[in-house]
C-alpha positions in Angstrom: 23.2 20.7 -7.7 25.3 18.6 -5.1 24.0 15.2 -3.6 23.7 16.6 -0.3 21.6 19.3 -1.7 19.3 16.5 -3.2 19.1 15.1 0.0 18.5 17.9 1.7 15.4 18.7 -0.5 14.4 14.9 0.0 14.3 15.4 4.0 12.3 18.4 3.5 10.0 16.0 1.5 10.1 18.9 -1.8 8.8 17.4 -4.9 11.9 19.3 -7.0 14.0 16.6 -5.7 12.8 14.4 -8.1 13.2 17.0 -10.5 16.5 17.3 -9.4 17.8 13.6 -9.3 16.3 13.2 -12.8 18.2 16.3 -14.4 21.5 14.7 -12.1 21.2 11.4 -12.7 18.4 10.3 -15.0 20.3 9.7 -18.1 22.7 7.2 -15.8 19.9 5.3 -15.0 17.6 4.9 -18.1 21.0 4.1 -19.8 21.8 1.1 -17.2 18.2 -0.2 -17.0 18.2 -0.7 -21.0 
């Protein structure tokens, strides 16, 4: 899924955007945070 997708599904206030920034970038950020 595209960022603005994300984003869109954030301004609709849709729980699967969550979903979908984990499955995007979830890996990225657990990596960085370790």
């Amino acid at each position: 899924m595209e960022d603005k997708d994300i984003i869109a599904l954030y301004w609709e206030r849709s729980e699967r955007a969550i979903e979908e920034t984990d499955i995007k970038y979830g890996r990225l950020c657990r990596s960085i945070s370790m």
